[in-house]
Each structure stands twice: as structure tokens, then as C-alpha cells.
N, C-alpha and C positions, 0 to 999 in steps of 0.2 A: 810313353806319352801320357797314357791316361792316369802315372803317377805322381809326373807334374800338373797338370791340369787340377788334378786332386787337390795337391798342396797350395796352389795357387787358388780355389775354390776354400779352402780350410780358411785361407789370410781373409779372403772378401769376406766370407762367414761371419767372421768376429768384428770387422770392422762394420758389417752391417747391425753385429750387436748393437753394438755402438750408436749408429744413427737409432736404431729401434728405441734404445736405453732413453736417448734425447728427445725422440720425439715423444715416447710414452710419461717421460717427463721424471722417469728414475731417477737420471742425473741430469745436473741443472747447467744451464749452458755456463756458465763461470767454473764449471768440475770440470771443464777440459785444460783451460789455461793450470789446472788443479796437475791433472796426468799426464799432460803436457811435457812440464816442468819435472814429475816425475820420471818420466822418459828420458827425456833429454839431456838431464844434469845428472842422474843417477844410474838407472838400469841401462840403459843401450849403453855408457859408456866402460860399464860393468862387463855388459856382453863383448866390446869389441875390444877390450882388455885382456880378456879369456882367451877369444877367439884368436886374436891377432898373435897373442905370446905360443899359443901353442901351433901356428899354422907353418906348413910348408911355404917357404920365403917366396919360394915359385908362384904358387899363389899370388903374392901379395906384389910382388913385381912380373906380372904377365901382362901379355899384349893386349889384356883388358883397358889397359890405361893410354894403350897408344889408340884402339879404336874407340874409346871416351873421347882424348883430346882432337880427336881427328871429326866425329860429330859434333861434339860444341863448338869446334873451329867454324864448321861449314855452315849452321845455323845461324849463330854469331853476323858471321857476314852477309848471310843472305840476308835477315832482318835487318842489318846496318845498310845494307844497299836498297832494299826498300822504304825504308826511310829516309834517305837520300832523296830516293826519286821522288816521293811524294812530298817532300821536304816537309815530312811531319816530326812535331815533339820538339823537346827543349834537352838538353843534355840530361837531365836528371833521371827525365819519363826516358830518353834513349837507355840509360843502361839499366832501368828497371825491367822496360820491354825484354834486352835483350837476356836480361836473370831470364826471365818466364821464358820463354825458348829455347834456352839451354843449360840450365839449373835443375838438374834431377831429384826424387826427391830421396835421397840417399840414406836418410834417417829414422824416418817414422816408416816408410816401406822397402827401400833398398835393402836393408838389414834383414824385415822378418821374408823380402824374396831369396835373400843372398843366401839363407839361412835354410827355411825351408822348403824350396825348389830348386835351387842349384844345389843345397847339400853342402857348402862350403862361406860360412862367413865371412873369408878371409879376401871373396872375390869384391867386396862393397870398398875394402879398404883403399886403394888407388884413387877409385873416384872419390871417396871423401877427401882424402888427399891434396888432390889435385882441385878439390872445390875449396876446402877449407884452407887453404895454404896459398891458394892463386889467384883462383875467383873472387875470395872475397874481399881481400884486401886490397887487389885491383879495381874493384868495386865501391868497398869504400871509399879510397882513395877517392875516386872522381865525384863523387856523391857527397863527399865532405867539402871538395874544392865549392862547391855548386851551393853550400850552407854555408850561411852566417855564424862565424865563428868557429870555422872548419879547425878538424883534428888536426896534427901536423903528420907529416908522410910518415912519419916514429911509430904514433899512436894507429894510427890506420894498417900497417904491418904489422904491430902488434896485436891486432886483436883477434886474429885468428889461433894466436897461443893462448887465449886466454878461453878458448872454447872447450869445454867439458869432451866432446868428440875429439876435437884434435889430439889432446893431452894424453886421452885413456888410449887412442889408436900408436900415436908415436912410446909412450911407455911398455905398449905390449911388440912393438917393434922393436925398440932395445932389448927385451928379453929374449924376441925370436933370433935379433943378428946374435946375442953375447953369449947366450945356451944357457944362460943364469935359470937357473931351478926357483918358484916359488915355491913356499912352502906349504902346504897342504891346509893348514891351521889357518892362511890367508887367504887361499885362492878357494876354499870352501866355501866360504861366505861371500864373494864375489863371485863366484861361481852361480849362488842360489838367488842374490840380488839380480843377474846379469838374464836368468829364466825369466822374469816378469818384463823384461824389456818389449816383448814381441806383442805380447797380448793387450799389454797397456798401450803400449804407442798405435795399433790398431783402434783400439777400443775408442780410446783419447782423439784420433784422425776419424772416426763414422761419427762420434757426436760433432765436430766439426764441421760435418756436411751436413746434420738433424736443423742447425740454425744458418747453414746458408738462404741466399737468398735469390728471385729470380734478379737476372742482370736488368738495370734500368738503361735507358738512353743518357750515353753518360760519352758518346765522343769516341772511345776506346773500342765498338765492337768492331772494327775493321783488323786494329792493334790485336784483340783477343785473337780473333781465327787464323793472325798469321802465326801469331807464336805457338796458338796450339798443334797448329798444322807441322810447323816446324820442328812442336818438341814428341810428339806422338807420330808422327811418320817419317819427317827425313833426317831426326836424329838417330832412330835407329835404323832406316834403309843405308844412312853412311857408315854405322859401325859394321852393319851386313856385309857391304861392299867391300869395305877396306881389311876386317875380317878374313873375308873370304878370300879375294883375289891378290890383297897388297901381302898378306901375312901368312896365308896359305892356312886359314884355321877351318877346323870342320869339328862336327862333335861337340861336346860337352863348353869350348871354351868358346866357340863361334855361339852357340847359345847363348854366354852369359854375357859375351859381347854386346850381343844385339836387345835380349832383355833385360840390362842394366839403363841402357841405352833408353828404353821406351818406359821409363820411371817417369811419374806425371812433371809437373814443377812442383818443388818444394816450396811448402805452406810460409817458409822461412821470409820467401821474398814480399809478401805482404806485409812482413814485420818490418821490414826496411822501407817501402812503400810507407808505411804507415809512419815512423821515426824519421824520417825525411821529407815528409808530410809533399809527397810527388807520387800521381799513379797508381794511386790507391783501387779504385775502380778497375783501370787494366790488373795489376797484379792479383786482387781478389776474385778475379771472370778468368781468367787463366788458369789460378790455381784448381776450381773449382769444376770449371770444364776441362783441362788436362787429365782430372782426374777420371770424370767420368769417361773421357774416350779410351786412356790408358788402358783400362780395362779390358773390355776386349780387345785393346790390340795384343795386351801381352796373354791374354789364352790362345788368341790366334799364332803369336812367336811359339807359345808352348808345343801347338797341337802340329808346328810344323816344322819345328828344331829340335822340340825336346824329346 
């Protein structure tokens, strides 16, 4: 236990660099949109390129992905039926709501936990997967019908292929189904690109939070506490459960079930908030308090699973 807590204590570490960096004023709030980008489009896809070509297929299709879809199912509806009942929001704020309570954040932190406190990078894969391949383009889709001069159903499912994550994780999948061998001369420099993924996307996510801001009266706090409730405790109580008693898991993979599971919301959904110009306020007080709760819950998953 006190070896995950550790490595989970090492990630907040550097991400605190990170806010200390921004507030101390070393790097300027527009260098994150700077490492960001460097994360996203280059190193992490680098990383799960590596990771995924060289991983036990096991891994990669485990019942990590049944108790993902089985949490974001049950979030998903709870949120949709309480807005129902309080017959709050217009369709656009409904499926940005429901990103933020069930949208994990799989990229800038699912990766450097998947990595180093589970010990295996190959367990993040699934959920991107299942995010990058279903989520979103179900998501667009609704969110483009809802804009003026919406995409057509074509371009809305395509644009999950056209994600730097999706590409490098499905590429390093073909290599793990086919056994095709990379060649040393190639995967060496992908290999040494794919190391800076972890540190930068931390580094890049603490300056992030250096220029947050306190939440104003903006309509949304009622919307924040339920998604954050939703995505920080009964998203991972339901991969717990279903884990535990539907799948009979115990050990190492009932762990990553449930802390894959309590990943804050991904920073992502404020970008769509924001490009959609709906929910900006809710998604930005989600991501931002998700995060901070996240936190200790998953030392707490650690100090009691791992």
C-alpha cells in the first residue's frame, strides 16, 4: 500500500510543480495551452503507442472496460433523471452536464496513474477507447444537431479518428493483435519522446489550476455538486460493486477498476463547452472541483485496495 500511495504522492508532486511554476510566475499562463499540446498531440500518444504494441492483449481487453461502461452508464442516468425532475437545462448544457460526471480524465492523469501506480499502461487503454470512439462522437453528434450549421452524422463520427490518442492507441493495437515486430531504430525515439508524456502533462494540468478561478454565481452550482458527486464517488462505488460482486474481481484488477473509475472530469470538456459556446461555467467548476476532490479519494482507493 504505502508503494502506491507513494507513486500517487510522486504524480500530485509534479503537478503541484506545476501550479507553484504558475503562480511563482516561471511559466506564463498561455505555456500551458504551449504543453498541453505538447502532451496531447505528441508524448502521451508516443507513450500509448509503446505501451499498448508491447502489452498483454489481456490487459487491454479486461473487465476494466465492463466496469467503466457499467459506471458511466449509471452516472449518465442518474444525472439525466435529475434533470428531468427539476426540468433543468436545454440539450446542449444536458450533455455537457452529463460529459462532467462521467468523462474521466484519461489523458493528462489516467495515463501517468495507469503508468505509475498500477504498474501497467496498457489498463487506460479501454477507457480511452470507449471514450474516444463512443463518447464523443455521440456527444458531438447531439451538440452539433443543437449548432447552427451543424456537422453531418459523417463528420461527427469521424472525428474521433482524427484524435492523436485514438490513432497512436489503435496503431499500437494492431501491432499487439499482428506480433509485427517494430524495429529498434524506430521505437527508440518513440520510446524516449513517449518518457516526457507523464511529467509534462502533469506539469501542463498544476499550471492549469495556478490560473483557476473561485466559482462565481453563475446558475450552475447546484449542476456542479451533482456531477462532481457523481463523478468522484458513485462512479467509482459502481465500478466497486460491479467489480467486485457482478465479475468476481479482487486484487490488482478490482483496484484499477475502481481507480480508473475516480479520474476527476477531463479538462477536455470545457473545450467543447467552450467551442459550443453552452456551459461553460458548469464545465469549467466541475473540472476544477472534480479535481480537487479526486484526490483524496483516490489515496483513499489506494490505502484501501492497493
Amino acid at each position: 500500500m504505502s508503494e502506491v500511495v507513494g507513486a500517487l504522492a510522486m504524480l500530485v508532486a509534479v503537478a503541484v510543480l506545476g501550479y507553484l511554476a504558475g503562480v511563482g510566475g516561471a511559466l506564463r499562463p498561455q505555456d500551458e495551452l504551449v504543453l498541453s499540446r505538447l502532451a496531447f498531440r505528441v508524448a502521451t500518444p508516443a507513450l500509448l503507442f509503446t505501451t499498448v504494441a508491447a502489452a498483454d492483449l489481456g490487459s487491454i481487453f479486461s473487465p476494466v472496460l465492463v466496469t467503466n461502461l457499467a459506471g458511466v452508464l449509471s452516472v449518465q442516468a442518474v444525472f439525466l433523471a435529475a434533470a428531468f425532475l427539476l426540468r433543468r437545462g436545454k440539450r446542449a448544457e444536458l450533455v455537457i452536464g452529463t460529459l462532467c460526471a462521467s468523462y474521466v480524465n484519461a489523458g493528462n492523469l489516467g495515463v501517468p496513474v495507469s503508468v505509475h501506480v498500477l504498474g501497467d499502461g496498457a489498463l487506460i487503454a479501454p477507457v480511452l477507447l470507449s471514450q474516444l470512439l463512443v463518447m464523443t462522437p455521440v456527444a458531438f453528434l447531439l451538440l452539433d444537431r443543437d449548432a447552427s450549421g451543424g456537422a453531418s452524422v459523417r463528420e461527427a463520427l469521424g472525428r474521433p479518428l482524427r484524435n492523436p490518442l485514438t490513432v497512436a492507441t489503435l496503431l499500437g493495437l494492431g501491432v499487439a493483435l499482428t506480433g509485427a515486430g517494430v524495429p529498434d531504430m524506430l521505437m527508440r525515439p518513440i520510446e524516449l519522446v513517449g518518457a516526457a508524456a507523464v511529467p509534462v502533462a502533469l506539469i501542463a494540468y498544476g499550471l492549469s489550476l495556478s490560473g483557476a478561478r473561485r466559482a462565481e454565481g453563475d446558475g450552475h452550482a447546484r449542476d456542479v455538486a451533482l456531477a462532481v458527486a457523481l463523478k468522484c464517488f458513485v462512479q467509482p462505488g459502481v465500478a466497486y460493486l460491479v467489480g467486485r460482486f457482478a465479475l468476481g474481481l479482487d486484487g490488482g484488477l478490482l483496484f484499477a477498476a475502481t481507480l480508473l473509475a475516480a479520474l476527476p472530469t477531463a479538462q477536455n470538456i470545457y473545450v467543447y463547452a467552450v467551442h459550443y459556446g453552452t456551459a461553460k461555467p458548469l464545465a469549467r467548476h466541475a473540472v476544477l472541483v472534480s479535481t480537487l476532490v479526486s484526490i483524496p479519494v483516490m489515496i483513499a482507493i489506494s490505502g484501501l485496495l492497493g
